[in-house]
N, C-alpha and C positions, 0 to 999 in steps of 0.2 A: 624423300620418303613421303608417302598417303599416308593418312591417318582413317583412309577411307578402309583397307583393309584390315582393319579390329573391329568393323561396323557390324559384322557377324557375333564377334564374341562379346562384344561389347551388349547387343540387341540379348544375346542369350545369360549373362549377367542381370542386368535391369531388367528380365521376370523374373531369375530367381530369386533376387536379391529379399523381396516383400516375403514370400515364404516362407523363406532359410529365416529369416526373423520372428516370423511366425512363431517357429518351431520353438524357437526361445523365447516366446510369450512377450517379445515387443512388435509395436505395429506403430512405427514411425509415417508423418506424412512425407512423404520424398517427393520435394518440389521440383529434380529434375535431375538429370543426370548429363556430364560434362565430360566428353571424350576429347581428348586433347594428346600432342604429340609432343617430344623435346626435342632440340636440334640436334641429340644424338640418337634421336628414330625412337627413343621409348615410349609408348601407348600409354598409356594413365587414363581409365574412368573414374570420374570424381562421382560420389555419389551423393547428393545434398539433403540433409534430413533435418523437418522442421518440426522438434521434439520439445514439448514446453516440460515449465518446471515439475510439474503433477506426473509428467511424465517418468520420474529419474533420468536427465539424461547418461547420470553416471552408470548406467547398465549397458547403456548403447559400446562403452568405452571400457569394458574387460579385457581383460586377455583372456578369457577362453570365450565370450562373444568373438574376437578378431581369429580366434583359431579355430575359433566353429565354421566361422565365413569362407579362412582359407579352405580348409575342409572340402566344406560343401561345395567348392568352385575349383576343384580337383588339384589344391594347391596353391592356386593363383595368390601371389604376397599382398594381403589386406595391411591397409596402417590407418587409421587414424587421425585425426583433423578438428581440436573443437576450441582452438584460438579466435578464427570469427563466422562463429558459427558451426556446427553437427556434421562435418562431413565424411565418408569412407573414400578410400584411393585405391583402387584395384591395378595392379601392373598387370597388362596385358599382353605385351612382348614379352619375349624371354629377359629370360631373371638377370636384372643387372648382374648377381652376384656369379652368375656363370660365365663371365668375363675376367672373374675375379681368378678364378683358378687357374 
């Protein structure tokens, strides 16, 4: 599998992403953003944010900040990541969990 065909959804995430933020009154620097694939074809954009302490980063890390995210990206499962370092994980493939059923 390419990891080259999310490069659309991926590109249309990483603008909204600074906005949809926005909207909830944080404005993280996001040093970059990390499209990457697993050996069983699932898409994951990492999204890397470098949010100091002044900042709270505990705001970045709600649950209804990660369900506002889903949200606003029509769905898409947002989780979380701040063991080393700020970062968001966007599944861009379809949802593991529709394998599950």
């Amino acid at each position: 599998m390419s990891v080259e065909r999310y490069l659309p959804a991926a590109r249309n995430v990483a603008q909204a992403i600074p906005g949809i933020l926005a909207q909830r009154g944080l404005n993280p620097f996001i040093s970059r953003f990390v499209l990457t694939e697993t050996q069983q074809g699932h898409a994951w954009l990492f999204v890397v944010l470098e949010v100091g302490p002044l900042q709270h980063p505990e705001d970045y890390a709600t649950s209804d900040v990660l369900e506002y995210l889903s949200s606003a990206l029509h769905g898409l499962p947002v989780v979380i990541s701040d063991s080393y370092g700020l970062r968001y994980a966007m599944l861009l493939s379809p949802s593991l969990l529709q394998g599950a059923n």
